[in-house]
C-alpha positions in Angstrom: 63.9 134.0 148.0 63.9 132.3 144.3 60.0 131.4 143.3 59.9 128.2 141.3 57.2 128.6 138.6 55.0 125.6 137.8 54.5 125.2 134.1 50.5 124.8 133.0 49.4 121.8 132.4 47.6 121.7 129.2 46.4 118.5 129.4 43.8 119.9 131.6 42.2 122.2 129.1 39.0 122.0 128.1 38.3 122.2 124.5 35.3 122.6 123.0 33.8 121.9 119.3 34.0 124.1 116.7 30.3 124.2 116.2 30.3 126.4 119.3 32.5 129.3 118.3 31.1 132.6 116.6 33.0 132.1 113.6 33.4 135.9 111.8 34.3 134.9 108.2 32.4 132.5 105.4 34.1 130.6 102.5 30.9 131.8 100.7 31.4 135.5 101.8 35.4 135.9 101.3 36.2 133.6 98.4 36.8 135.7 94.8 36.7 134.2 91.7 39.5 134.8 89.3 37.3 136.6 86.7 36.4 139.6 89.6 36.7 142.8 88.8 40.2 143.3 90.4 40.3 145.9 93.4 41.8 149.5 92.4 45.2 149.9 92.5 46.2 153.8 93.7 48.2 155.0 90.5 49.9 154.2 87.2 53.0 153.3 89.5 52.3 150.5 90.6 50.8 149.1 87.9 54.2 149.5 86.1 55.7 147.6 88.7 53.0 144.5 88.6 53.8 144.5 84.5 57.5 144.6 85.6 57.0 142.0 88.4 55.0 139.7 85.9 57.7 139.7 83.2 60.2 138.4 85.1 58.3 135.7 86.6 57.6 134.7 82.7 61.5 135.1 82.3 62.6 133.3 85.7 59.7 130.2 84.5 61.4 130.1 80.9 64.5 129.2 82.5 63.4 126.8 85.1 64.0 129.3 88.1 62.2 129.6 91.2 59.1 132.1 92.1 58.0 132.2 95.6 55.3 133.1 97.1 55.5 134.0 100.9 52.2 135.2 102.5 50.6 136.2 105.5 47.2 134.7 106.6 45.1 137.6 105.2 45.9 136.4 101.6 43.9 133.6 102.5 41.3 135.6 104.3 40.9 137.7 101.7 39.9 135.0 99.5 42.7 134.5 96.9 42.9 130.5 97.0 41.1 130.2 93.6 43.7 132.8 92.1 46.3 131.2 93.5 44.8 127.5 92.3 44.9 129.0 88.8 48.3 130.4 88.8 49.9 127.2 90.2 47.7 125.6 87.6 49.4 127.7 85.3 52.9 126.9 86.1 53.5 130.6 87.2 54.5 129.9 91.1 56.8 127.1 92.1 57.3 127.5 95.7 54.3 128.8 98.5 55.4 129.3 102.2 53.1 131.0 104.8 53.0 130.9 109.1 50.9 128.2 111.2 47.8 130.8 111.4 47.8 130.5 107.2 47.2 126.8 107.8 44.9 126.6 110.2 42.5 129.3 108.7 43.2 127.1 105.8 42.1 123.8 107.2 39.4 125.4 109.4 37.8 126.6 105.7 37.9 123.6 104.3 36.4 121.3 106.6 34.3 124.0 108.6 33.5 126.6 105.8 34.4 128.8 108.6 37.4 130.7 110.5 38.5 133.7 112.9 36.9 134.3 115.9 37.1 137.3 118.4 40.3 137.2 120.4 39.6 140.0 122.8 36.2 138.6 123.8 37.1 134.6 123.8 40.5 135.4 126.0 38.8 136.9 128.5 36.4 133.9 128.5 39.2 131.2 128.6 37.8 130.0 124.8 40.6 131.8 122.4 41.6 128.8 120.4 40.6 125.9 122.3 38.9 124.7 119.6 39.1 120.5 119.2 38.8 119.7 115.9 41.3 122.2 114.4 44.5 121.4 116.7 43.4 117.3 117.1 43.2 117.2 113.1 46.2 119.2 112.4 48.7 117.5 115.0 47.4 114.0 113.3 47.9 115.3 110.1 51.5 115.7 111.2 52.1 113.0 112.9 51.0 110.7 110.2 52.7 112.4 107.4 56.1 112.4 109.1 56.0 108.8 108.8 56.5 109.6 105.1 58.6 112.1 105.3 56.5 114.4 104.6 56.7 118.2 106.8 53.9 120.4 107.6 52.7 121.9 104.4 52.8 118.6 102.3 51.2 116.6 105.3 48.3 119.2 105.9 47.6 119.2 102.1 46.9 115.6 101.4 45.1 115.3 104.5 42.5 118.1 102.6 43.2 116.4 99.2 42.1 112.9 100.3 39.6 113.6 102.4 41.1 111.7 105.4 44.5 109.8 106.2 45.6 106.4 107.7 46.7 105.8 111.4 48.9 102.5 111.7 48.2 100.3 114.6 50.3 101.1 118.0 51.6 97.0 117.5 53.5 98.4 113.8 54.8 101.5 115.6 56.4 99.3 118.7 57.5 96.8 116.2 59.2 99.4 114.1 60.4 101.1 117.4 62.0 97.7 118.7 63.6 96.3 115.5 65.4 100.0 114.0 65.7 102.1 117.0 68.1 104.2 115.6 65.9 104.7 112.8 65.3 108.5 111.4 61.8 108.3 111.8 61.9 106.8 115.3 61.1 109.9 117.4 58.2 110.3 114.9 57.1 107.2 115.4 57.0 107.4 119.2 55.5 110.7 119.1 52.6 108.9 117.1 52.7 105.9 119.6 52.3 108.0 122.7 49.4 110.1 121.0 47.7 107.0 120.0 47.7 105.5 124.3 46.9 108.8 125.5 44.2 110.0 123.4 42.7 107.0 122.1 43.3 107.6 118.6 42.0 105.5 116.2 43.5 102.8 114.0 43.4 102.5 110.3 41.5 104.8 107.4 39.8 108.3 109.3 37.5 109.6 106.4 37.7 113.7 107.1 35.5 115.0 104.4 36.8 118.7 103.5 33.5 119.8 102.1 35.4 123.4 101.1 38.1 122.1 99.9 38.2 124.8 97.0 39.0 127.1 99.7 42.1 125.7 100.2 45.3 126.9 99.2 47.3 123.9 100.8 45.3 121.7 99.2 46.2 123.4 95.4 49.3 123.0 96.2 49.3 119.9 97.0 47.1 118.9 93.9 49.5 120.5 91.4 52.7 118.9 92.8 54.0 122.4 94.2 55.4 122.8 98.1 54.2 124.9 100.7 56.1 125.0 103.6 54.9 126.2 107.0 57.0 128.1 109.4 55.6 128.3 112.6 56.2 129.7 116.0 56.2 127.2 119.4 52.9 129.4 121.0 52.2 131.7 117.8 49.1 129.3 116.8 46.1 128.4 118.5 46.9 124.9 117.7 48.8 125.2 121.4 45.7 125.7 123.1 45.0 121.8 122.9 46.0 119.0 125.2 47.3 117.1 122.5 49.5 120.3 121.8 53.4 119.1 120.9 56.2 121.3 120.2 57.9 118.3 118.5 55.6 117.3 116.3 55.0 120.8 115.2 58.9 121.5 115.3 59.6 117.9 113.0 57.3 119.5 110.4 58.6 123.1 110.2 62.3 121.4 110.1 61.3 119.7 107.4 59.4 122.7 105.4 63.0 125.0 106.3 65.2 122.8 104.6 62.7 122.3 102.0 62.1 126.1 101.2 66.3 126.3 101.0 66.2 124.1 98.1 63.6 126.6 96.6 65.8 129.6 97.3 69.1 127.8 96.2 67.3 128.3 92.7 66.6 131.7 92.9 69.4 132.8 90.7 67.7 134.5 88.4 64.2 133.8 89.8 61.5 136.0 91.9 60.3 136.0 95.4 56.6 137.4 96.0 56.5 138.2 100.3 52.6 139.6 100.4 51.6 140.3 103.6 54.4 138.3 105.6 55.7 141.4 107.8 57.3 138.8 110.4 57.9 135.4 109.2 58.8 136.0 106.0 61.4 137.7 106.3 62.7 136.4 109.0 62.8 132.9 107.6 63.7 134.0 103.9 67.3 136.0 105.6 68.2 132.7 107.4 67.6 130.6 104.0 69.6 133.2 101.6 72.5 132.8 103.9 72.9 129.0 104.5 72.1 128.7 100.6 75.3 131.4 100.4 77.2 129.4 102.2 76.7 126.4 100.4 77.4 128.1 97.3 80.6 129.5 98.5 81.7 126.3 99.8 81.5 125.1 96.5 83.4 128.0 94.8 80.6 129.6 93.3 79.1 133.5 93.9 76.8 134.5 96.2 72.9 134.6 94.7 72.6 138.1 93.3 70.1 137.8 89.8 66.7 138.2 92.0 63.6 140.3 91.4 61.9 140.7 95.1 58.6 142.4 95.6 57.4 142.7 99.2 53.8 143.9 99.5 52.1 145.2 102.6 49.6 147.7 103.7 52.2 150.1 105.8 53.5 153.0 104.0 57.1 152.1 104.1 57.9 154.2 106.3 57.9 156.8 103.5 61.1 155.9 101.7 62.6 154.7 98.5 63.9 151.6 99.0 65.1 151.2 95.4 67.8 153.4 96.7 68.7 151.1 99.4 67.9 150.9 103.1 67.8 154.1 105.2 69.5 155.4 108.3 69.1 154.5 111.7 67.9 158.1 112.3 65.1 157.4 109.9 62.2 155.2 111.6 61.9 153.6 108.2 65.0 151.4 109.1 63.2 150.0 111.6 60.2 148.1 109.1 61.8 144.6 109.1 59.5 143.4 105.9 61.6 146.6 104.1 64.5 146.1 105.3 65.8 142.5 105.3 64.4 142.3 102.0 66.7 144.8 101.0 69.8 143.3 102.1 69.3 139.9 100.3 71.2 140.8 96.9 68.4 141.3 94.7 66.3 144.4 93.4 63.3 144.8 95.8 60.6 147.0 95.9 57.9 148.1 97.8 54.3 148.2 97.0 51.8 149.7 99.7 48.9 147.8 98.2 45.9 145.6 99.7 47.4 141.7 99.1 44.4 140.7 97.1 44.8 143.1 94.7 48.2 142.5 94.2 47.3 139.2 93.5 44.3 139.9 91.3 46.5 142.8 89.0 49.7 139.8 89.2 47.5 137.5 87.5 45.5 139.4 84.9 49.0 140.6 84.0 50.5 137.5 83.4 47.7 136.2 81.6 48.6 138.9 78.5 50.5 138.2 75.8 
């Protein structure tokens, strides 16, 4: 006999404040200045290969290519966003893209000066991520800056830049509805609409003072004019654990952000990508890009992108192999390290450093500060 399997309502969570959680990292306790004493990297090797890495990100910015930055939510953890503010300062990086939990331990520093919480202990207490403020101010954030056409990363950043956003009266968003229904930004427009009747948003200006905001890589991004895309997962983030949760709203932005980080890599001829600490997404998304940009290009009678420097950097040892010489066998359990290996079949040069992300970072930037 079939079973038919009622879906959960989320609209009967209950959420709770932020104020509540046992937060386990600072802003004050992670966040390193860019004149630290850079972490130890293991040998000569690999410094070598951060000198290399540098010089062509000088070459690829010389010649108007792109350098992109793909990173896992440690980075941010670990408290590069002021080395990151000063290289996008610097003109060095020209594209960032990270996952939904790099945004939301972004935002959560900003405004709250506080992220990560226990997940063992808070699942089996029913609290793992149903925390208010971080999903309600997020899913506005999006909502809002769809109207503008704006996707996740972009949307997220001003929201942190300005210190708050505007909300349009439900009577605008019915009238707009009504006169172009076959408008491009009608679904967004509903989605907003049905938010606003539901859960009593508010109307007009919502000051949402980010009193962290130096914390916040979105937000340097957004300040120097550079995009950061997000590409999330529909359940990856606790951003689902909300009532307000909305797979469309969420799925609007990261379409946006995917289309926008294929422009980036259709100008990677020539240019550098950076993955550092992105074992899943990264690669995942970057494979997909490469190949509708190759497509493109061979549409319009031109080669396939081959003139790219990629380093990936991660804390697994590789699975022990050179992958200068190419990807292993499917005997060797190195072929099965997906952050090695798709790199590796994008047309570039990649290489591997096993290497703690900040480091990376902090070695990166002292080296392209010389001469």
């Amino acid at each position: 006999m079939k079973r038919k399997i009622q879906p959960l309502d989320l609209s009967q969570l209950q959420v709770y404040p932020l104020a509540e959680r046992q937060s386990l990292t600072r802003v004050q306790e992670v966040l390193v200045s860019p004149t630290a004493q850079p972490k130890p990297l293991r040998d000569e090797s690999q410094a070598a290969i951060i000198d290399e890495c540098a010089q062509r990100i000088k070459r690829a910015r010389d010649n108007d290519r792109s350098v992109m930055l793909i990173y896992g939510a440690h980075l941010l953890r670990n408290g590069a966003a002021l080395i990151l503010d000063q290289l996008l300062g610097d003109g060095f990086l020209t594209h960032l893209a990270t996952n939904g939990a790099g945004t939301i331990h972004d935002w959560e520093y900003a405004w709250f000066g506080a992220s990560t919480e226990s997940v063992e202990m808070n699942v089996a207490e029913g609290k793992f991520g149903t925390w208010h403020e971080t999903a309600w101010h997020i899913h506005v954030a999006l909502m809002v800056g769809a109207l503008q056409g704006d996707g996740y990363g972009r949307s997220l950043g001003r929201l942190i830049h300005e210190d708050g956003l505007t909300i349009p009266t439900p009577n605008e968003l019915d009238d707009a509805i009504s006169r172009e229904p076959t408008h491009p930004l009608t679904a967004a427009r509903a989605d907003l609409l049905q938010a606003m009747r539901k859960f009593d948003l508010p109307r007009g200006r919502i000051d949402v003072q980010h009193r962290w905001k130096e914390a916040s890589i979105l937000r340097s991004a957004y300040k120097h004019g550079v995009p950061l895309t997000v590409h999330p997962g529909i359940g990856y983030d606790i951003i689902a654990n909300h009532p307000m949760f909305s797979g469309s709203v969420i799925g609007r932005g990261a379409e946006l952000d995917f289309k926008l980080f294929g422009g980036s890599c259709a100008e990677l001829e020539g240019g550098v990508v950076l993955s550092v600490g992105s074992a899943i997404m990264g690669p995942q998304v970057f494979e997909k890009s490469i190949s509708c940009v190759n497509n493109l290009r061979l549409q319009a009678g031109q080669p396939v992108l081959r003139d790219l420097g990629i380093y990936v950097v991660d804390l697994q040892d590789g699975g022990g192999w050179d992958w200068t010489q190419g990807e292993p066998p499917k005997s060797n359990p190195a072929y099965y390290l997906r952050f090695c290996k798709s790199y590796s079949r994008m047309g570039g040069q990649m290489q591997y450093l096993q290497l703690d992300n900040l480091a990376f970072v902090q070695h990166l930037s002292a080296a392209l500060g010389r001469g």
